[in-house]
N, C-alpha and C positions, 0 to 999 in steps of 0.2 A: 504494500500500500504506500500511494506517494501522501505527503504530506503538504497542508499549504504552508505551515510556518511548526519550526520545531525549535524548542528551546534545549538549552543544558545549564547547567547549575547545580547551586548545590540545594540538595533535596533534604528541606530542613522542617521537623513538624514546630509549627506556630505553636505557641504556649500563650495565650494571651489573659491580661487581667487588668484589675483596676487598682489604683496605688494615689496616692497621698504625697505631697512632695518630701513632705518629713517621712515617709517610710522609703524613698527613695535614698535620703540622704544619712538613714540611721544604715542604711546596706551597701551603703559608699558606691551607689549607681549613678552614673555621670549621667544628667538628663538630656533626651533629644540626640544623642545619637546610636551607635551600634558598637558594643565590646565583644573584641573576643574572650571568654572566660573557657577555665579551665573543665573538666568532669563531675571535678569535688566542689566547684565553685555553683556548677548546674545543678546540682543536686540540692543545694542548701537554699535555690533561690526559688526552684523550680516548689519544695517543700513551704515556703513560705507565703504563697500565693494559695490565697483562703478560696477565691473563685476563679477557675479559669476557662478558657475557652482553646480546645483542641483544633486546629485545622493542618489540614496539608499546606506546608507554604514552601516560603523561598522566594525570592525578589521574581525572578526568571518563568520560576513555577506558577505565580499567581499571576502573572501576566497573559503566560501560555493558559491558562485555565479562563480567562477573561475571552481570550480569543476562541476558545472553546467555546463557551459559553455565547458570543454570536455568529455561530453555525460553522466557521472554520473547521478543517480536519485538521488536529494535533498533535504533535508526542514532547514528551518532555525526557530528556538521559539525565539521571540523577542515578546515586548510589544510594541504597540503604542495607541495614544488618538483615537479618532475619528475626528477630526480635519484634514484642508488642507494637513498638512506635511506627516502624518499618513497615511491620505488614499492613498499618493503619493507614500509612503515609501510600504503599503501592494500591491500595482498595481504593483509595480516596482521590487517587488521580484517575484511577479507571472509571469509576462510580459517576465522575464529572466529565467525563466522554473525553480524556487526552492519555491517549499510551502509552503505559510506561513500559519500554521495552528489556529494562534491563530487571528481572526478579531480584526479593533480599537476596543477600548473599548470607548463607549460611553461618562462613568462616568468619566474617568482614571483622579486623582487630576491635574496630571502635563502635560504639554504640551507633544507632541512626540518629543524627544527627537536630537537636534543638534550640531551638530561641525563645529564652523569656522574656516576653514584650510587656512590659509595665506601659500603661494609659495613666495618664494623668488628667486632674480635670481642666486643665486646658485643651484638652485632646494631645496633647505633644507625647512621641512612645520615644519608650527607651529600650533598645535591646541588648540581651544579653544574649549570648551567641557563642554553641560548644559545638566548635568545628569536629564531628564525628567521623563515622564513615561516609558521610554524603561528601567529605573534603580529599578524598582519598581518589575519587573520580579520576581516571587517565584514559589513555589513548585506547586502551583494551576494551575499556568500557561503551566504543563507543562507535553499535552497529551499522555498519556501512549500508546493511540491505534498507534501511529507513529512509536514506538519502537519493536515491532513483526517481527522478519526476517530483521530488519535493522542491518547494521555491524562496527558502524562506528562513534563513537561522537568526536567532537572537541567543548572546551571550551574556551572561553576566560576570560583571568587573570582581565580585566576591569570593569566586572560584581560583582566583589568581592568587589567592595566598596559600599555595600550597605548588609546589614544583609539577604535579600529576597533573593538576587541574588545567595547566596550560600546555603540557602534549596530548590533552583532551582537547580543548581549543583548536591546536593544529590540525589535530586530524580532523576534526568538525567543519573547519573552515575548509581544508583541499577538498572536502567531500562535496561541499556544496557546490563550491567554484568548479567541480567536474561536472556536476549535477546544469549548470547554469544558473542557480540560484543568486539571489543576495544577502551577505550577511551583515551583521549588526552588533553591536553590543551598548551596554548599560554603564556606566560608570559607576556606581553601586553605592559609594559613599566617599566624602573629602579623601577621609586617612587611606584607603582602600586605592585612590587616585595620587596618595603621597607614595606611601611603599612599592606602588610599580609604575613610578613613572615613567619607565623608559621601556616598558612593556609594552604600556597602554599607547604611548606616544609613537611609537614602532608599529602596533595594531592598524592605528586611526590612520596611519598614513600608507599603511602597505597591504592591508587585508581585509579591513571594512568599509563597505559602502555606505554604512548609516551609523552614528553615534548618539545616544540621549545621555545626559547629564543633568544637572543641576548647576545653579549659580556658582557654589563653593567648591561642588568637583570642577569645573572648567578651569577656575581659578587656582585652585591647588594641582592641577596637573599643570598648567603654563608655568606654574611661579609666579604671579602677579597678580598684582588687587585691581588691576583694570580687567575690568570684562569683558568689552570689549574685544581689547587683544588677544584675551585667550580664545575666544568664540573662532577670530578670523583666524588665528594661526591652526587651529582643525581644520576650518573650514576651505584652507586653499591646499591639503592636502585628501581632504575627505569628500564626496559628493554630496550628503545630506549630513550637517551638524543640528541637534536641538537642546536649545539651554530652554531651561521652567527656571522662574524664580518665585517661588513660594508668595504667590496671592498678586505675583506683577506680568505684566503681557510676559508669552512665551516667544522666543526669538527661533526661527527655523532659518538657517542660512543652507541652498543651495546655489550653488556658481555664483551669477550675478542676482540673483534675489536672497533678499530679503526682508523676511514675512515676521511680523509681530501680529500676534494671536491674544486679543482681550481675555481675560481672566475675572470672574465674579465671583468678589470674597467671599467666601462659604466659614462661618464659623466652624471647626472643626470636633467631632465628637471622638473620633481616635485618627491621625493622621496616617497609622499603619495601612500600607499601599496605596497612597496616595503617588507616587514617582511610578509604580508595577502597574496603576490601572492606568494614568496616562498613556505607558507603553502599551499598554491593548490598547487604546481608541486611538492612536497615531500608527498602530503597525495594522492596524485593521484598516483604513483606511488608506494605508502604504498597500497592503496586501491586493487591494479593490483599484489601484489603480487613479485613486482620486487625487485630486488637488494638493499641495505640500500644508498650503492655508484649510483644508476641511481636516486634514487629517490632525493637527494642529487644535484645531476645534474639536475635534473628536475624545482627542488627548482628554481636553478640558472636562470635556464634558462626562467622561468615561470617572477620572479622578473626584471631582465635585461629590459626583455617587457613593464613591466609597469612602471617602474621609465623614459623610452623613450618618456612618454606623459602627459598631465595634467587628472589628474584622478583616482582610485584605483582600478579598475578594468581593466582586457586584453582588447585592442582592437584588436589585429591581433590573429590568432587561433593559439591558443596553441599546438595544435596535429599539425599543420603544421612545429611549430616552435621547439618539440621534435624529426618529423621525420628527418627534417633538418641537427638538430643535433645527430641523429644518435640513438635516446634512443628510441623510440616508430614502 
């Protein structure tokens, strides 16, 4: 079976819950962004959350499942153990109509792979994040027969901190590029855009056709607090660059255009997948062939939805919520 957009990343169950800023800061939790923590570190946090909410996630994963979710054909290459989380984490991508091709693995050293995502009540999440087996992901893992007549790879910047994850990348990307495809990738988070920057910077110019970011990854991958500069120094090695900045127009630079995309302030109830659900309504709209400005719009609109509820995934339909707005 061809696919029309396949993801890879790391295949990590959502732990989510509600916190207090003084319970964030009695657990020495840096708020608003994303830690890696240790086993023992998961275990003590994952224990201290009174309520939570279980899902299959992952930056990459919850995107791909977005695209799912409006009638695209999908799969997602993630790792997990064989273990409870695992077999929850592979039911729960099948169960939402995107393939996971690769079964737990039995032997796999590390557990399958979690984030404890504390909400605060400003909506702003904080994760905490135990690179398991989904980090362990490589080249082996990553079946070539999916790639035939698919059109379509999205990467995540998250996977890169781990040596495996990026001769996963490699062979992912030759595959597509034989297939004819296009691929893409996510910039994932600032520090994530610090630690491989000559990774990413090498990617954006040699191997993908599309990039999403954020304001402060763009910025911490150039080195510079103009934004400007970092946006065009992608953008005259990359076809399609897009920066979001969190409640301000979205910037899409291809060649000579450039598209700024209104944005309506949505107070936020949890911001978890608010950056994964834009990448569904701008790769949906990439996918469909539309406009760089609907697809842009699509972003927005996709995002808006899901920062409305505790969770990283759409609950209300997206195709309802584009017709709506006039793009679909």
């Amino acid at each position: 079976m061809s696919y029309d957009v396949i993801g890879i990343g790391n295949a990590i169950v959502d732990v989510i819950g509600a916190a207090e800023d003084t319970f964030l800061d009695h657990m020495g939790i840096e708020k608003g962004i994303m830690q890696l923590i240790e086993k023992d570190r998961a275990e003590v946090l994952y224990a201290a959350m009174t309520e939570r909410v279980e899902t299959p996630g992952g930056s990459v994963a919850n995107t791909i499942a977005g695209l799912g979710s409006l009638g695209l054909s999908t799969a997602f290459i993630g790792k997990v153990k064989d273990d409870a989380l695992g077999r929850f984490y592979a039911k729960g991508m099948e169960d939402a109509g995107t393939a996971f091709p690769n079964p737990p693995v039995p032997d796999a050293t590390a557990p399958t792979s979690r984030s404890m995502i504390f909400v605060s009540p400003d909506g702003e999440r904080s994760m905490n994040t135990y690179l398991g087996a989904g980090a362990d992901l490589d080249q082996k893992d990553v079946p070539a027969d999916i790639f035939s007549g698919s059109k379509m790879l999205f990467l995540e910047g998250y996977l890169f901190d781990k040596d495996h994850g990026k001769t996963a990348f490699a062979e992912a990307a030759r595959l597509m590029r034989a297939a004819g495809g296009k691929s893409g990738i996510t910039l994932s988070d600032p520090f994530c855009a610090d630690r491989h920057r000559a990774d990413f910077q090498d990617l954006i110019a040699n191997e993908m056709d599309f990039v999403l970011g954020n304001a402060a990854e763009w910025t911490t991958l150039y080195e510079t607090d103009d934004l400007e500069s970092a946006v065009a120094q992608a953008a005259a090695v990359c076809d399609v660059v897009v920066c979001t900045h969190s409640g301000k127009p979205v910037w899409i630079h291809a060649g000579d255009q450039h598209i700024q995309v209104p944005v309506t302030p949505v107070t936020p109830v949890d911001a978890t997948g608010a950056g994964d659900q834009f990448a569904t309504g701008f790769l949906f709209g990439l996918s469909r062939g539309l406009s760089l400005e609907t697809c842009g719009r699509m972003g927005v609109v996709a995002a808006a939805e899901v920062i409305g509820h505790i969770g990283p995934r759409p609950k209300a339909d997206l195709s309802d919520l584009f017709k709506s707005a006039g793009l679909f």
